[in-house]
C-alpha positions as CSV (number, residue, x, y, z in Angstrom):
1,X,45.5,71.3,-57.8
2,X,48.6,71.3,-56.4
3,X,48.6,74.8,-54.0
4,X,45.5,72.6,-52.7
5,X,47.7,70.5,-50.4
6,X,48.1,70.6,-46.8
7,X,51.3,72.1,-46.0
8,X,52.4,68.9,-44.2
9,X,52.2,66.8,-47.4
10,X,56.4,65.4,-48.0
11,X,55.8,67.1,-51.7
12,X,55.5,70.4,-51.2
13,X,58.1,69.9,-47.5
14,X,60.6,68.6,-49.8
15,X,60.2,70.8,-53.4
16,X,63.2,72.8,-53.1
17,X,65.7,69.7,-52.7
18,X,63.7,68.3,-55.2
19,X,63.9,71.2,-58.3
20,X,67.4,71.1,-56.8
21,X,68.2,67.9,-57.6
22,X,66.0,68.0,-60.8
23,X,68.0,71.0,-62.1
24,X,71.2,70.1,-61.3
25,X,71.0,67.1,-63.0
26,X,69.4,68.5,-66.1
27,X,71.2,72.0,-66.3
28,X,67.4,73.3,-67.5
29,X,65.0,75.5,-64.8
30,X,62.2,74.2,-67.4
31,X,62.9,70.4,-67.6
32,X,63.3,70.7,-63.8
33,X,59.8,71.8,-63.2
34,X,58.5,69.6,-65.8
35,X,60.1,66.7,-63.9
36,X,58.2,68.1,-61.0
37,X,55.0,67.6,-62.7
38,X,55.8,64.4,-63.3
39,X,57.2,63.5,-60.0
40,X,54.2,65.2,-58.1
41,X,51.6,63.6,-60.5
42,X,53.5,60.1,-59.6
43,X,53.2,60.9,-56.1
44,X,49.6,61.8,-56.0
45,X,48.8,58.3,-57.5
46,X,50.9,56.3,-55.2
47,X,49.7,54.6,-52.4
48,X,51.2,57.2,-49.8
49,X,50.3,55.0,-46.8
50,X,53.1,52.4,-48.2
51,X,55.8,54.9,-48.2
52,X,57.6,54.5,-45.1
53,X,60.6,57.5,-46.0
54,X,58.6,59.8,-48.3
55,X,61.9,62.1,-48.8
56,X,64.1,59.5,-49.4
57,X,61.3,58.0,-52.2
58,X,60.4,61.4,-53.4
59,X,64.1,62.1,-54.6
60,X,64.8,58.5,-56.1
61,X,61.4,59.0,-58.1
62,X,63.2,62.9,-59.3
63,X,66.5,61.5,-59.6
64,X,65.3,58.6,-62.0
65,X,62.9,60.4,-64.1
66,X,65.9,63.0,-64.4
67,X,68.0,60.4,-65.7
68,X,65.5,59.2,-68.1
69,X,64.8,62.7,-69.1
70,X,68.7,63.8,-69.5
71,X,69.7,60.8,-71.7
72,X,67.0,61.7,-74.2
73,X,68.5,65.0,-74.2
74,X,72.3,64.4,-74.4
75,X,70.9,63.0,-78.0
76,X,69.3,66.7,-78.9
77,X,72.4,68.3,-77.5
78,X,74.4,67.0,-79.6
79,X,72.6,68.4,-82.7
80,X,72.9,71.9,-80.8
81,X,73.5,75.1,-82.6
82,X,76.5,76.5,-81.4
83,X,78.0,76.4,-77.1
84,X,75.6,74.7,-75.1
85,X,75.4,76.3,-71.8
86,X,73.0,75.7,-68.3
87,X,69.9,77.7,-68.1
88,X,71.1,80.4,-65.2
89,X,68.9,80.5,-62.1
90,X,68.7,83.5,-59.9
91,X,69.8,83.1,-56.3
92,X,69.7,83.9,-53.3
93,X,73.1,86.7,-52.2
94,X,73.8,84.4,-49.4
95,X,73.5,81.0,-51.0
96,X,75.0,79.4,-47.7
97,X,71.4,80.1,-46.8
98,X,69.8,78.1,-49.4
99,X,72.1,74.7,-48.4
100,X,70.4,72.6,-51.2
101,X,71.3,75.3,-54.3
102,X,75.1,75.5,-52.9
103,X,78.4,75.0,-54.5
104,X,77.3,72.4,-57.1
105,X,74.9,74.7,-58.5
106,X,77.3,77.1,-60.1
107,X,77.6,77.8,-64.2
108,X,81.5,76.4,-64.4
109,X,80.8,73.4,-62.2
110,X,77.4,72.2,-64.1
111,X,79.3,72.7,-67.6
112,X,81.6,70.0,-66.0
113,X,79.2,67.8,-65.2
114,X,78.2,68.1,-69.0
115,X,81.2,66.3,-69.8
116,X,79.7,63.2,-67.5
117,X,77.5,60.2,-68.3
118,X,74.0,60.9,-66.6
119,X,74.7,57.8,-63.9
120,X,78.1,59.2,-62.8
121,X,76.4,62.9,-62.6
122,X,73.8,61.2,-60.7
123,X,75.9,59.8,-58.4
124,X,78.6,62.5,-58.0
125,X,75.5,64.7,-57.1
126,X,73.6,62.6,-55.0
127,X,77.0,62.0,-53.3
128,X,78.7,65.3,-53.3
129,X,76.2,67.6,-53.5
130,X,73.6,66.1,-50.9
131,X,75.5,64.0,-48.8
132,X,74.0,60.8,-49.2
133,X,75.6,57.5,-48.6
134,X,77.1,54.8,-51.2
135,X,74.5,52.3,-49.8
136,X,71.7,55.0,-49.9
137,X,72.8,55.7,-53.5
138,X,72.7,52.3,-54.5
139,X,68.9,52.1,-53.4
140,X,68.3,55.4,-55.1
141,X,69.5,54.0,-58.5
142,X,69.3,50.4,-58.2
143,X,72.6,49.2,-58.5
144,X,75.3,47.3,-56.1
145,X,77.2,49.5,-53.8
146,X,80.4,48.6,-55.0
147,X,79.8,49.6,-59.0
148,X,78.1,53.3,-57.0
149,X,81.7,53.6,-55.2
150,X,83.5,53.3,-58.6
151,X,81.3,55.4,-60.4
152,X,81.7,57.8,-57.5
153,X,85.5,57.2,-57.7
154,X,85.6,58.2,-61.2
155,X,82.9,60.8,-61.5
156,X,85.0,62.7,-58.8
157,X,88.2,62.2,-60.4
158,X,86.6,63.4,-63.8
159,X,85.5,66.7,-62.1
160,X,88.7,67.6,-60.0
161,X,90.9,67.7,-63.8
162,X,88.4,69.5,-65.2
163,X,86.8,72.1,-62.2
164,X,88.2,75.8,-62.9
165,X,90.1,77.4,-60.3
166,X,88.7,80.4,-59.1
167,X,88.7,83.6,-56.4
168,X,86.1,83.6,-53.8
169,X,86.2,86.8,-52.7
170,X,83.4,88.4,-52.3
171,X,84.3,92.1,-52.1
172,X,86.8,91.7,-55.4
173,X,84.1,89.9,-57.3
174,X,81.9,92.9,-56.8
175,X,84.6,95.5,-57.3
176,X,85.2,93.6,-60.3
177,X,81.6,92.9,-61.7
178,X,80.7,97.0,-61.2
179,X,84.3,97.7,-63.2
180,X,82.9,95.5,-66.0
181,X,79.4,96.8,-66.1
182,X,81.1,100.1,-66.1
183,X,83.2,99.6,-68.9
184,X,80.9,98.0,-71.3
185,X,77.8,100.1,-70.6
186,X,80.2,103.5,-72.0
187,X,81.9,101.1,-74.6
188,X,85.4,101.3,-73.1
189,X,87.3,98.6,-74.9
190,X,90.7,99.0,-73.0
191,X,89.1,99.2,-69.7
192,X,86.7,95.9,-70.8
193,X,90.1,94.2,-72.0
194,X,92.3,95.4,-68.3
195,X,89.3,93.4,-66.3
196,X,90.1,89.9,-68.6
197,X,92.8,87.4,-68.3
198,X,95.3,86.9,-70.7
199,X,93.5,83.2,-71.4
200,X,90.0,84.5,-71.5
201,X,87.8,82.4,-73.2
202,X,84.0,83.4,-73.6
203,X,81.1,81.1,-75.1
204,X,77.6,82.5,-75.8
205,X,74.5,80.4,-76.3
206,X,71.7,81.6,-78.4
207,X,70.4,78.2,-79.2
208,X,69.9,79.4,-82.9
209,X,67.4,81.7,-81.7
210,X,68.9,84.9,-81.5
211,X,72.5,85.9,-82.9
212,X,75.9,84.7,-81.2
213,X,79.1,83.3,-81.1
214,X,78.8,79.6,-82.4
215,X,82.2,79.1,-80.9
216,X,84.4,79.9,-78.2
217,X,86.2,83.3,-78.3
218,X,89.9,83.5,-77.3
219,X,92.3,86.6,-75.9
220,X,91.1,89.8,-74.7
221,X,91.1,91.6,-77.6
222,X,88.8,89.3,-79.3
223,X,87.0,88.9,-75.9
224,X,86.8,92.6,-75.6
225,X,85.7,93.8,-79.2
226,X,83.1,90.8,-79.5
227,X,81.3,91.9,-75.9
228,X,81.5,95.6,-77.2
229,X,79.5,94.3,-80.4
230,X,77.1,92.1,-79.2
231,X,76.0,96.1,-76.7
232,X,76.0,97.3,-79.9
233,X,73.2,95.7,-81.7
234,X,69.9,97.5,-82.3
235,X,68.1,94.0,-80.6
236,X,70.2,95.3,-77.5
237,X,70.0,99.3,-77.8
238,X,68.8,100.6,-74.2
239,X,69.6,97.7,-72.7
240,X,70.4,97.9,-68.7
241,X,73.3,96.1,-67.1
242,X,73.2,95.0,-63.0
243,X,74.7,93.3,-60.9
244,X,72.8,89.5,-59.9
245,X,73.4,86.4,-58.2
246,X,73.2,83.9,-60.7
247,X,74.0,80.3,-60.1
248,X,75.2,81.3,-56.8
249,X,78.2,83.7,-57.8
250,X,77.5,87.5,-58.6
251,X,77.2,87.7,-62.3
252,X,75.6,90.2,-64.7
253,X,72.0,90.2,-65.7
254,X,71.0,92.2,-69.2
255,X,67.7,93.7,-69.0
256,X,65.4,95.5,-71.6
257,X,62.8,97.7,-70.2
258,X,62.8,95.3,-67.6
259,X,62.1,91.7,-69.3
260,X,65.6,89.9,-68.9
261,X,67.1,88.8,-72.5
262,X,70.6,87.4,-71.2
263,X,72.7,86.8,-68.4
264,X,76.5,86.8,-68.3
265,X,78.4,84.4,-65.4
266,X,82.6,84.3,-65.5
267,X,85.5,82.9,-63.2
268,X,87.6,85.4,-61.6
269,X,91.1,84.2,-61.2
270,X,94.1,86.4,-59.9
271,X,91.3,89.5,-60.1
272,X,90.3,89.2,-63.9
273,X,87.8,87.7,-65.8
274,X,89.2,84.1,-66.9
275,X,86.1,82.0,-68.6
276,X,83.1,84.6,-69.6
277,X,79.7,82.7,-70.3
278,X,77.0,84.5,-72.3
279,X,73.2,83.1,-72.1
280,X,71.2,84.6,-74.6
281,X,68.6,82.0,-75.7
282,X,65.8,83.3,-75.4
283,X,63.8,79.7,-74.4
284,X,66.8,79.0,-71.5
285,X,66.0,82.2,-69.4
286,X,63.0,81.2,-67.3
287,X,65.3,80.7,-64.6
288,X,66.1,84.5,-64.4
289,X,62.4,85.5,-63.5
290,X,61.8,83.2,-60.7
291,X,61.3,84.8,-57.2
């Protein structure tokens, strides 16, 4: 069993950056951990004595049976019913505390990284996100240094076009988040539709499991009315609003009687809601009940 190892063993030293890099890579708490599996299963059969880096094998081991893993899935992706969207992860309030679930774990950043091959996400993450070097990379996946620096050139380049803009405040994102919760909670459409930008857009993801939007929503008045409705169903009655960190931003988690059933994660840009993301599928919330 695996809470049978001594603390010292490089595994269980090393499991955060590894479900970090796991679920960064795959956008899915439950692919992560079953890459985990795989990955701890791997390194309980290997020949530990030969490892001379254990860290440094552990995450090429995660980071290539990601890869393997998120190929197979751009194919079922694509077949998707409706938005796709990353399962959310709860998070720590201070996420400069938790160095390896930092800025690249965020909902609008992963849905960029959608948009990349797996290699180049590889890369840009392993490069970006954890720091390591081109020629460490290139050992990671195999591959010359100089093809990792151009993938690294273009992955980065691909991301900058496409990363939203967004307010960091702190103290506004909370004013704001309590205003919304406010606001939908008594069904106030005019004070829902002050709180959203002009350009709102807002994607849902039920997955074809439970009912919503199968495509983007434009405007605040279709924005507004559409959040109003989905409070309004009988699926939702008594359902609790609250503020949560949720990919490392304060976002909104939807509760019934306790069991979470969605969670809601949006840019705030000039002080109103600019791109609103809904997860509702019910298989793509595990994330939302881990300690």
């Amino acid at each position: 069993m695996m809470d049978t190892m001594p603390d010292s063993d490089p595994y269980l030293e090393h499991r955060r950056l590894l479900f970090a890099t796991a679920y960064q890579m795959l956008g899915s708490v439950a692919d992560a951990e079953d890459v985990l599996q795989d990955a701890w299963l791997a390194w309980n059969a290997a020949d530990r004595a030969a490892v001379r880096q254990p860290r440094a094998y552990l995450v090429r081991m995660v980071t290539n049976l990601s890869l393997n893993r998120l190929t197979s899935a751009r194919a079922t992706r694509e077949t998707y019913v409706g938005p796709w969207l990353p399962e959310p992860l709860l998070t720590s309030p201070d996420v400069a505390g938790e160095s390896e679930l930092a800025d690249t774990v965020s909902t609008a950043l992963m849905v960029v990284l959608e948009t990349l091959s797996p290699v180049e996400r590889a890369v840009f993450l392993l490069r970006e996100s954890f720091g390591y070097s081109y020629a460490e990379i290139a050992g990671i996946l195999e591959r010359p240094e100089p093809t990792v620096r151009q993938i690294a050139h273009r992955a980065r380049e691909h991301v900058q076009a496409r990363r939203p803009r967004f307010d960091s405040d702190r103290a506004q994102r909370e004013l704001v988040t309590a205003r919304f919760i406010a606001a939908c909670s008594g069904g106030d459409l005019n004070a829902v539709m002050e709180l959203l930008a002009p350009e709102v857009t807002a994607w849902s993801d039920g997955g074809g499991k439970v009912t919503a939007a199968r495509r983007p929503l434009y405007g605040p008045d279709h924005v507004g009315r559409w959040m109003l409705g989905v409070m309004a169903k009988p699926q939702v009655a008594g359902a609790a609003l609250r503020p949560a960190t949720i990919n490392g931003e304060l976002g909104v988690l939807v509760t019934v009687e306790g069991a979470a059933v969605g969670a809601l994660t949006y840019d705030l840009v000039d002080g109103r809601i600019r791109n609103l993301r809904l997860q509702v599928n019910p298989d793509k919330l595990g994330g939302l009940h881990r300690p």
